[in-house]
Every structure is written in C-alpha cells, then in structure tokens.
N, C-alpha and C positions, 0 to 999 in steps of 0.2 A: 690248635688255637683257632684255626679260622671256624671248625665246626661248633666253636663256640661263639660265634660272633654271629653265624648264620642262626644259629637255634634261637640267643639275644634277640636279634632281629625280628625272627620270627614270634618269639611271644611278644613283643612288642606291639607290633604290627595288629594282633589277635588281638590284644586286651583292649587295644584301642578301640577295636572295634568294636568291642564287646560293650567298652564301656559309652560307645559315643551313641550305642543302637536303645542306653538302657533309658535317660528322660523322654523319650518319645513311646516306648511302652510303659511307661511311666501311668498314664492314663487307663485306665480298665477299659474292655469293652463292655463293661455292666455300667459304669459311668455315664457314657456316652449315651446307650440306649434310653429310651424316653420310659420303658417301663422296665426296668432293670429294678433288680431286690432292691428292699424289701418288697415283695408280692403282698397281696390284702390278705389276709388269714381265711375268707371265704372260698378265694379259688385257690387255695392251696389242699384245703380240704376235698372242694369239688374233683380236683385234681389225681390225690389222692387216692381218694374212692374208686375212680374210672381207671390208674392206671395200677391198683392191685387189686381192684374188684374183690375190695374188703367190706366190713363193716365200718360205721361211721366211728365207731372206737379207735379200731388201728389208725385210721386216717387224722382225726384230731390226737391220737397220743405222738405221728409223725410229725406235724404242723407245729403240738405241741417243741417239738426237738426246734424244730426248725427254727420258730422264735427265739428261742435261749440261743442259738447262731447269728443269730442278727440277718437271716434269711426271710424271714415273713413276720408283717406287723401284728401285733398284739390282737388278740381279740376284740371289740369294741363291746363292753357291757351292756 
C-alpha cells in the first residue's frame, strides 16, 4: 500500500507540473519575434533559390507549399 501512495504522490507532483509549466509556453516564440511567419513571399523565394541552388521553378513551387501552411504571405499581383 504505501508504494501506492508514493507512486499517487509522485504523479501528482509531475502533472502538476507539467501542467502549471503549460500557460506560460502557451505563447510561441514565433509570436513574440517581431518578424516571425508569415514571411513576404519574396524572400521566401530569394531564400529558397540560395539555399537549394535550384531554379526559380522549384523555389516558387516550395513557397508555393509554404503559403497553403499559413508560412508565407500570398503573392501580391
């Protein structure tokens, strides 16, 4: 019995914590940052290009993705 009352205890103790840790990451760090996503559809591409040293195809059909995530703003017509 008592090792049930220590184990009790112990998840007790845990969950509490767990849960008292969980409103304060509550907030994103993408939140916070002053240019956190969505990114402008321009330097995503720039982006893009420079870090698979593609053509400008693969890099807007990635951007492309990336928009429909809600990661980078729409293109401006």
């Amino acid at each position: 019995m008592p090792r049930k009352g220590i184990a009790l205890a112990a998840a007790a103790a845990v969950s509490s914590v767990l849960f008292a840790a969980v409103p304060a990451a509550a907030v994103s760090p993408a939140q916070t940052r002053a240019g956190g996503p969505p990114y402008p559809y321009a330097d995503c591409v720039k982006e893009a290009k420079r870090q698979m040293k593609g053509t400008d195809h693969a890099a807007r059909s990635l951007c492309d993705k990336l928009v429909k995530k809600g990661w980078v703003k729409p293109p401006r017509a």
